[in-house]
C-alpha positions as CSV (number, residue, x, y, z in Angstrom):
1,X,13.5,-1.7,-8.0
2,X,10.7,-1.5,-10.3
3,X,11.1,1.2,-12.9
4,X,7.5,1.8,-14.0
5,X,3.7,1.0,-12.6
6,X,3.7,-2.1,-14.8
7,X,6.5,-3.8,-12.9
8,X,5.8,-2.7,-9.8
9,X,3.0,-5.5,-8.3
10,X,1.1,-3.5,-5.9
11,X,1.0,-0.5,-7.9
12,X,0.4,-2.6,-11.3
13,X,-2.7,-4.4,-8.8
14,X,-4.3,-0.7,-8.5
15,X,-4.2,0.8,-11.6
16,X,-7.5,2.2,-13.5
17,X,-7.4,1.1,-17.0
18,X,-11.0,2.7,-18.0
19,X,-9.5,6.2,-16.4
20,X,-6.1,6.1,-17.3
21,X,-5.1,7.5,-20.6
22,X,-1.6,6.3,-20.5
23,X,-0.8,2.5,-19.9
24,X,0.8,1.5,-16.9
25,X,4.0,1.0,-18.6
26,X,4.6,4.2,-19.6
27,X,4.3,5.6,-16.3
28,X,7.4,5.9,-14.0
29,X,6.6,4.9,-10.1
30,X,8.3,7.9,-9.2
31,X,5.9,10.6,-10.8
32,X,4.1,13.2,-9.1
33,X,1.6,13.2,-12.3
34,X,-1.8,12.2,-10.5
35,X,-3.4,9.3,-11.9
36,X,-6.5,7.2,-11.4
37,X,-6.2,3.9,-9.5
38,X,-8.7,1.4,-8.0
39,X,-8.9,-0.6,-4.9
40,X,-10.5,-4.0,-4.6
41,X,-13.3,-3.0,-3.2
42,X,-13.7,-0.6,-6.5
43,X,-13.6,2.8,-5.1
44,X,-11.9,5.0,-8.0
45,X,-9.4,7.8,-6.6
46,X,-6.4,9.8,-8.2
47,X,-3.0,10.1,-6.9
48,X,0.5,10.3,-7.9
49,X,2.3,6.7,-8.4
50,X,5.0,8.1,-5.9
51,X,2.3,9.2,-3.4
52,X,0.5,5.7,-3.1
53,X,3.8,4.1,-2.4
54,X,4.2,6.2,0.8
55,X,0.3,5.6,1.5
56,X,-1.6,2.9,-0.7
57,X,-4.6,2.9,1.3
58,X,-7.8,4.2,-0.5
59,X,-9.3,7.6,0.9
60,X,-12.7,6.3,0.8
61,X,-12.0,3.0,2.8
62,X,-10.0,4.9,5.1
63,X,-13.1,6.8,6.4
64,X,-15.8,4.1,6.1
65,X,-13.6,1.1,6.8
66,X,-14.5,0.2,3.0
67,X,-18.5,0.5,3.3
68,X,-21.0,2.2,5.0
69,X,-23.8,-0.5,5.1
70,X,-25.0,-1.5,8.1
71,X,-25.1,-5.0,6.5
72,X,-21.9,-5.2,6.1
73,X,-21.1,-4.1,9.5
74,X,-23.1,-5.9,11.9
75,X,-24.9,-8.5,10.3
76,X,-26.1,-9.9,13.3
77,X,-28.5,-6.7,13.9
78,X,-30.0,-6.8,10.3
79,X,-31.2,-10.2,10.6
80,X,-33.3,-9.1,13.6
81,X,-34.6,-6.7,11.9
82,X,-38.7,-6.8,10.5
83,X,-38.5,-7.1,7.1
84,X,-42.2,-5.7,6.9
85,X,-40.9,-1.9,6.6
């Protein structure tokens, strides 16, 4: 079992290196000390090493499926749209 973030691959895949003040190998996976981590889709949030192991999934994808933009979402109806606006 991996001891720290840093040897652990999906935490170690997540963590904020701009936010974070501590590296990942100095963090323990089972701390409750909130810190910042990033998904791939670059949405920044904070929680505990132990809390994203229960629950990796980033708050902000969660409720937008990743992105709001309607390009994104149905591409088919942008195209039809008039680019004249």
């Amino acid at each position: 079992m991996a001891q720290t973030v840093a040897d652990h691959p999906a935490l170690g895949a997540l963590w904020d290196t701009a936010k974070n003040p501590d590296s990942p190998s100095a963090v323990a996976t089972t701390s409750y000390k909130a810190s910042w981590w990033a998904c791939p889709r670059g949405h920044s949030f904070q929680r505990s090493p132990r809390a994203l192991l229960r629950d990796p999934a980033c708050p902000q994808c969660k409720v937008t499926g990743g992105t709001a933009s309607l390009a994104d979402k149905r591409p088919d109806f942008c195209d039809r749209l008039d680019r004249a606006y």
